[in-house]
C-alpha positions as CSV (number, residue, x, y, z in Angstrom):
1,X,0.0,0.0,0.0
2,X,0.6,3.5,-0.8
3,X,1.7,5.4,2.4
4,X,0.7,9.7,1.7
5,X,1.3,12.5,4.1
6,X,-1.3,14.2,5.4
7,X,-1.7,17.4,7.5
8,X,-3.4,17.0,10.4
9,X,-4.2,20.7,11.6
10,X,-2.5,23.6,12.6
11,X,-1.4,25.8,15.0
12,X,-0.2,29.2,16.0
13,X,3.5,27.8,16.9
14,X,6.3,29.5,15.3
15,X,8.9,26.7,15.4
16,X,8.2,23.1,17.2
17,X,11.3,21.7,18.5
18,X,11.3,18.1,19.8
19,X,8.4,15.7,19.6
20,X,7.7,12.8,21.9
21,X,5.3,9.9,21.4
22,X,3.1,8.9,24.1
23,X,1.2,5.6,22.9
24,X,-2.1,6.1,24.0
25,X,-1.3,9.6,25.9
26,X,-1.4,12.8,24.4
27,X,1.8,13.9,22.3
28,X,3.5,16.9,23.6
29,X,5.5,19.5,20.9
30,X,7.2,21.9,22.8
31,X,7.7,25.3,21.2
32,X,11.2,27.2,21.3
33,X,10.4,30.6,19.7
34,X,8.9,33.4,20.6
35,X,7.6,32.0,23.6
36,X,10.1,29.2,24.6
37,X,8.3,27.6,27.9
38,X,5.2,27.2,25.9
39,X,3.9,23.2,25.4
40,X,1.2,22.2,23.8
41,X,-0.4,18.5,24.1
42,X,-2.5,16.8,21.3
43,X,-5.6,14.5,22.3
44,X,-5.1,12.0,19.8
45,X,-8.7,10.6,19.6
46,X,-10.1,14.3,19.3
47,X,-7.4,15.5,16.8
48,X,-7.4,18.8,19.4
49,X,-4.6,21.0,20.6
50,X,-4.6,21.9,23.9
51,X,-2.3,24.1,26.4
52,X,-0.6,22.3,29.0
53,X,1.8,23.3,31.8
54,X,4.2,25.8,30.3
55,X,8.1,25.1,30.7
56,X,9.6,26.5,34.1
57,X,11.6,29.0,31.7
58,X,12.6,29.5,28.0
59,X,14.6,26.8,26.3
60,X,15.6,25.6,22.8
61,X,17.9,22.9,21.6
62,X,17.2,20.4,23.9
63,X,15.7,16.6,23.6
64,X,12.5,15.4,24.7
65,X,10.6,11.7,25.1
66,X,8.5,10.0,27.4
67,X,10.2,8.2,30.3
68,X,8.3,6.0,32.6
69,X,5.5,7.7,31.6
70,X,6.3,11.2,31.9
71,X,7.9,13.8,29.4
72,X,11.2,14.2,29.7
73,X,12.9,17.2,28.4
74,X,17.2,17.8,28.8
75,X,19.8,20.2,28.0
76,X,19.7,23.1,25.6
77,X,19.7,26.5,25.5
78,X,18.6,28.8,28.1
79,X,19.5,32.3,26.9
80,X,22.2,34.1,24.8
81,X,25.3,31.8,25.2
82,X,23.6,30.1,27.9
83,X,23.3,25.8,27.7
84,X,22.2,24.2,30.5
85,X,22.2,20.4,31.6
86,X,19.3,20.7,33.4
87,X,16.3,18.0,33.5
88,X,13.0,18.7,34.3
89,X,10.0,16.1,33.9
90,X,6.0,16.4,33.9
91,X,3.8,13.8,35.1
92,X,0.5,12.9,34.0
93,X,-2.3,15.1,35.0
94,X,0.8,17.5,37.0
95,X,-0.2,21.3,36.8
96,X,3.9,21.9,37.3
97,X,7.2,20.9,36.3
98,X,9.9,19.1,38.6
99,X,13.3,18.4,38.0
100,X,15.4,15.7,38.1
101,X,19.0,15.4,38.4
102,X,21.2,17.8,36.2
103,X,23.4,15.8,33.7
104,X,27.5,15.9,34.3
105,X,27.5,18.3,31.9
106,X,25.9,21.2,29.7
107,X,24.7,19.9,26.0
108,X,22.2,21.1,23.6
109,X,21.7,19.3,19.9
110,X,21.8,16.2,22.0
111,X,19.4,13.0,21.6
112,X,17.3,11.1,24.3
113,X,16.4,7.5,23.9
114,X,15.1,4.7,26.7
115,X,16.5,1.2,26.5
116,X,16.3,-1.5,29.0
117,X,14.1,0.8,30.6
118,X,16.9,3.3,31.1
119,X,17.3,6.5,30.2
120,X,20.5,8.0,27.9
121,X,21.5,11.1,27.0
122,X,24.1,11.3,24.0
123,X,25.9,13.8,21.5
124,X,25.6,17.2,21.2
125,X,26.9,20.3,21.6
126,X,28.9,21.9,24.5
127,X,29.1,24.9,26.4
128,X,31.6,26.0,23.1
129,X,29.6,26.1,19.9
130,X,31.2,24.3,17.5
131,X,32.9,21.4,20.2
132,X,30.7,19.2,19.6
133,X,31.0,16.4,22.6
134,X,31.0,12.2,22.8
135,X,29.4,12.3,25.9
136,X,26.7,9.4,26.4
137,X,25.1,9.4,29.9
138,X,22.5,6.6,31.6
139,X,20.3,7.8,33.7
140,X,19.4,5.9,36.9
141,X,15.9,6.8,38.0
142,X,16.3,5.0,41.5
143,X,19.1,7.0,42.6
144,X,18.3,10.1,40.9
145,X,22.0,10.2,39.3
146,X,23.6,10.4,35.9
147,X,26.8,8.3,34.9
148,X,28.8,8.3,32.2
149,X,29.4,5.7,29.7
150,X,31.4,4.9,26.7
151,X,31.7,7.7,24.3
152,X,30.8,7.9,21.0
153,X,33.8,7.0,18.3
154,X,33.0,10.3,16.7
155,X,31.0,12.9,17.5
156,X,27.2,13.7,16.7
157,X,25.1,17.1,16.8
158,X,21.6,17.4,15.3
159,X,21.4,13.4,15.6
160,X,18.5,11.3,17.0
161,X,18.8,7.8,18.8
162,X,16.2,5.0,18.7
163,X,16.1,1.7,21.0
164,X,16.3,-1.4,18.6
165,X,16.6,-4.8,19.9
166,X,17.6,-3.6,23.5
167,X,20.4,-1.5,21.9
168,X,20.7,2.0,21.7
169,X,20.7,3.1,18.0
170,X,22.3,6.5,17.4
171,X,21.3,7.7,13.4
172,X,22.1,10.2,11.0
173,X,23.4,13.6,12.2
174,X,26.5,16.2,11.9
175,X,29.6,13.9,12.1
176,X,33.3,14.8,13.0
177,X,35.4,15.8,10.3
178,X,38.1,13.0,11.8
179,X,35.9,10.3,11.1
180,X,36.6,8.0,7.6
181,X,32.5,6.9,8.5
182,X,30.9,9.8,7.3
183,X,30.7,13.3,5.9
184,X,30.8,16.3,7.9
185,X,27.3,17.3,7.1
186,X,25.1,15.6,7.5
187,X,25.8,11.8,8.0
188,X,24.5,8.3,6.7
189,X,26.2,6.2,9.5
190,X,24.8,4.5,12.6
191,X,26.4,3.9,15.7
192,X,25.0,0.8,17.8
193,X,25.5,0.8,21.4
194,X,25.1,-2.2,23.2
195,X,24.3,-1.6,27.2
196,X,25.5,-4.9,28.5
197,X,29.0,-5.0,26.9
198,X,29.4,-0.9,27.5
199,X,30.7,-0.7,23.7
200,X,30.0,0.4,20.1
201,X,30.2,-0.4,16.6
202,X,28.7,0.7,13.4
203,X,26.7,-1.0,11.4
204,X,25.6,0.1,8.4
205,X,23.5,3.5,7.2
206,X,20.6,5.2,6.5
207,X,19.3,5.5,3.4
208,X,19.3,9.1,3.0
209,X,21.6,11.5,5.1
210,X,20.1,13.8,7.1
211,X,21.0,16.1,10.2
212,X,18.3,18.3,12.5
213,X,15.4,15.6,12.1
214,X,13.0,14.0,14.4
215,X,13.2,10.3,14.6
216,X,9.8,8.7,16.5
217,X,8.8,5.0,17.1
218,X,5.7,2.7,17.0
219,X,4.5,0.1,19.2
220,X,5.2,-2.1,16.0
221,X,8.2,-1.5,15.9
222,X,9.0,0.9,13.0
223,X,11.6,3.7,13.6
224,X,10.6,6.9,11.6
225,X,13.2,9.4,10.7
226,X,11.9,12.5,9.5
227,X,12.7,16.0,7.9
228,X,15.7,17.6,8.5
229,X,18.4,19.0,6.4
230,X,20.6,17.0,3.8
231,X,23.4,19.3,3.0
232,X,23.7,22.8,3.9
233,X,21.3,25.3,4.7
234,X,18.8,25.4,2.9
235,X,18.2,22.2,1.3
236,X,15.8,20.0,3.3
237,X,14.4,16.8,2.9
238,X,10.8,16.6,2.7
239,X,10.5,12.7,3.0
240,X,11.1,10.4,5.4
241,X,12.7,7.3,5.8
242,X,12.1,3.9,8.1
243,X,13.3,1.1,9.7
244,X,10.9,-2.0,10.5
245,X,12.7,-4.1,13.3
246,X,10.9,-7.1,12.0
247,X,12.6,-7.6,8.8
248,X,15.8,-5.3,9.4
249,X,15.0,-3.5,6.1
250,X,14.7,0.4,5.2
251,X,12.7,2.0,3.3
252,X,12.0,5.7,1.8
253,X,8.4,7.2,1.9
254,X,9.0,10.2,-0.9
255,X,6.0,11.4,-1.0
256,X,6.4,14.7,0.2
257,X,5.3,16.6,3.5
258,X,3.7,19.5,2.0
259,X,6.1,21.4,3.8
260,X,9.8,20.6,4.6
261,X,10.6,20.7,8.1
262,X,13.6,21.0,10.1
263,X,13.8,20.0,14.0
């Protein structure tokens, strides 16, 4: 069958800047720009907007996903020059924000991904625009604390991670001009981290490079990467491509978007 974008309504947001999938729950955008603490939560069975709890301040650049059932939202950028490592979650039905333990360091451009039922935070960019970092951090939710684990062969900005086969799967992105793996901008490669061992590898690529996408995943176990940029500014992709666990295959939807979009 045929597979067709479709819009599916609109809203008065300027720029939305990370998107998290909630299975039967509402999915949150959060909006960077003008007002960057605004969120906004769609009711998937009414196909309504709605406004939910704004951000406890400003922010842009960071990642976002649901964790244990409650958005998750790290790093970024909090003001002119300003990244922060902060981590501040909402719970179901909460009317405010809480935070959770800062990560070791400041990142923005970075990706968030659960596997094992643990939470990592990996790539981006550091305090220095322009040093990119290797940095990957696991999250333990019992003790409240962030540790590090091993970094990434070469660094990633503007990259997304999935969880495939209890591995973390890091995809796409701005690669490290000392890599032989990959361009500079944007990237094809994938990076596989395996949690038990505490190691990588690559394996393989994408079918179409991209950097500054979204990537989102289905309870059946399709990875979706889509939009973004595939060269410089301003040539981006308005298709989207997708990786079905099952049979280990990828595959290109090209019919386009209607609009191109760039996370």
């Amino acid at each position: 069958m045929r597979r067709r974008w479709r819009v599916w309504g609109s809203s008065s947001l300027i720029a939305l800047a990370s998107v998290a999938a909630c299975g039967d729950d509402p999915t949150f955008t959060l909006d960077p720009a003008p007002r960057g603490d605004t969120l906004v939560a769609m009711d998937s069975v009414a196909g309504l907007w709605q406004t939910a709890p704004a951000l406890p301040g400003p922010r842009m650049g960071h990642a976002a996903l649901v964790f244990g059932g409650d958005l998750v939202v790290a790093g970024g950028i909090t003001g002119p020059g300003e990244h922060t490592a902060s981590v501040i979650r909402l719970r179901p039905g909460a009317d405010a924000w809480d935070s959770l333990a800062p990560m070791p360091y400041e990142l923005t451009g970075l990706a968030l991904a659960v596997v094992r039922d643990t939470l990592y935070a990996v790539g981006g960019d550091g305090p220095l625009l322009l040093r990119p970092e290797r940095a990957l951090f696991a999250y333990d939710a019992g003790a409240d604390t962030w540790g590090e684990r091993a970094q990434i062969p070469d660094w990633r900005v503007g990259t997304e991670a999935v969880a495939v086969a209890d591995e973390l799967w890091l995809v796409g992105g701005y690669v490290s001009r000392t890599t032989e793996h990959g361009p500079i901008v944007p990237g094809d490669t994938i990076l596989v981290y395996e949690p038990g061992a505490d190691e990588w590898r690559y394996t393989g690529a994408v079918p179409n490079p991209r950097g500054d996408f979204a990537a989102v995943q289905t309870p059946d176990g399709r990875s979706y990467l889509v939009g973004g940029v595939n060269g410089l500014f301003p040539h981006l992709r308005p298709d989207a491509d997708v990786f079905d666990e099952a049979t280990g295959e990828w595959r290109t939807i090209t019919d386009p978007m209607g609009t191109h979009r760039v996370a």
